[in-house]
C-alpha positions as CSV (number, residue, x, y, z in Angstrom):
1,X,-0.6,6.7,-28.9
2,X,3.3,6.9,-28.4
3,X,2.8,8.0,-24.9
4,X,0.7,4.9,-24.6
5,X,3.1,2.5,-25.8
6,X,6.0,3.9,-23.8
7,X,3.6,3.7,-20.6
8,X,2.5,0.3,-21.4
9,X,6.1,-1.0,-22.1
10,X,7.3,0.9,-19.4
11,X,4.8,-1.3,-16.8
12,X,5.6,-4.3,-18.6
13,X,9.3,-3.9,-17.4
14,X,8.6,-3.2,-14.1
15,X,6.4,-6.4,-14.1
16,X,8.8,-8.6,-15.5
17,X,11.8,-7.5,-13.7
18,X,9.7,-7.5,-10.3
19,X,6.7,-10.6,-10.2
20,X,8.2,-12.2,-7.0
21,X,8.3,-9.1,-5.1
22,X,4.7,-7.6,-6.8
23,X,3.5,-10.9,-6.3
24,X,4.6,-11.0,-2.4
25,X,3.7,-7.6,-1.8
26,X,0.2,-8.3,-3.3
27,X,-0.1,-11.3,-0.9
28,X,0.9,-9.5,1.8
29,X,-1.5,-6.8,1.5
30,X,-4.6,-9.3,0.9
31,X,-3.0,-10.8,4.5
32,X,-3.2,-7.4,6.2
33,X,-6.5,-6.7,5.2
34,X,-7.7,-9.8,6.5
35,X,-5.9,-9.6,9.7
36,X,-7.2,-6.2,10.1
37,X,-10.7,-6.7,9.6
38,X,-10.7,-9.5,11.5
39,X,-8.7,-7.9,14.6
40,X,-11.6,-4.7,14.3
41,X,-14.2,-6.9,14.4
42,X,-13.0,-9.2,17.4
43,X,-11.8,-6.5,19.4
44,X,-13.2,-3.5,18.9
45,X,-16.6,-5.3,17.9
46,X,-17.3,-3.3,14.6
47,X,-19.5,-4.1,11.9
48,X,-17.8,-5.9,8.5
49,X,-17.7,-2.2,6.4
50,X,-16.5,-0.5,9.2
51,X,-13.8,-3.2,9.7
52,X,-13.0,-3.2,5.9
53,X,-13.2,0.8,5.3
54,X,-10.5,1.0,8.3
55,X,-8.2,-1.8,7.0
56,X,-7.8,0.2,3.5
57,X,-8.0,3.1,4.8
58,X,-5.9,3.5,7.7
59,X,-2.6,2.1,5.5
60,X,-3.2,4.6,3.0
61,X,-3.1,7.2,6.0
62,X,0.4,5.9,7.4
63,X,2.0,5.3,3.7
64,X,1.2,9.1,3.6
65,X,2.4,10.5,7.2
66,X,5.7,8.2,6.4
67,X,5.9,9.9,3.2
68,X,5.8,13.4,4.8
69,X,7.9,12.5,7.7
70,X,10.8,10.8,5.1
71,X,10.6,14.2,3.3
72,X,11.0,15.9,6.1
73,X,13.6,14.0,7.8
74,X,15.5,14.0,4.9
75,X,15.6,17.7,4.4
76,X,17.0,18.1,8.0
77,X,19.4,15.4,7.4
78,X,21.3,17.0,4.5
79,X,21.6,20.4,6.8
């Protein structure tokens, strides 16, 4: 139950010390979903669920090849 609390209190700092940027980053992310199923759909002339898988699932992809690549461009830079 402690490790509860601490989590839950932990979150609640986060959130208070950070709404305008959540809050931005939330709407931003709603935005880009849009835009991205809408783009798919226009252009490349794919159904809604295709359009929607790719615009979740592709930023996932890229948040995790930048990750790697910041790792690993970090480790050559302190060499």
């Amino acid at each position: 139950m402690e490790i509860t609390n601490g989590i839950v209190q932990v979150a609640q700092n986060i959130y208070q010390n950070n709404k305008g940027s959540l809050l931005r980053t939330i709407i931003y992310t709603i935005g880009h979903f849009i835009i991205a199923i809408t783009v798919l759909m226009l252009v490349a002339d794919v159904s809604f669920t295709v359009a929607l898988t790719d615009a979740i699932v592709e930023p996932i992809a890229n948040s995790i090849w930048y990750f790697i690549l910041d790792k690993w461009w970090a480790s050559k830079s302190k060499n």
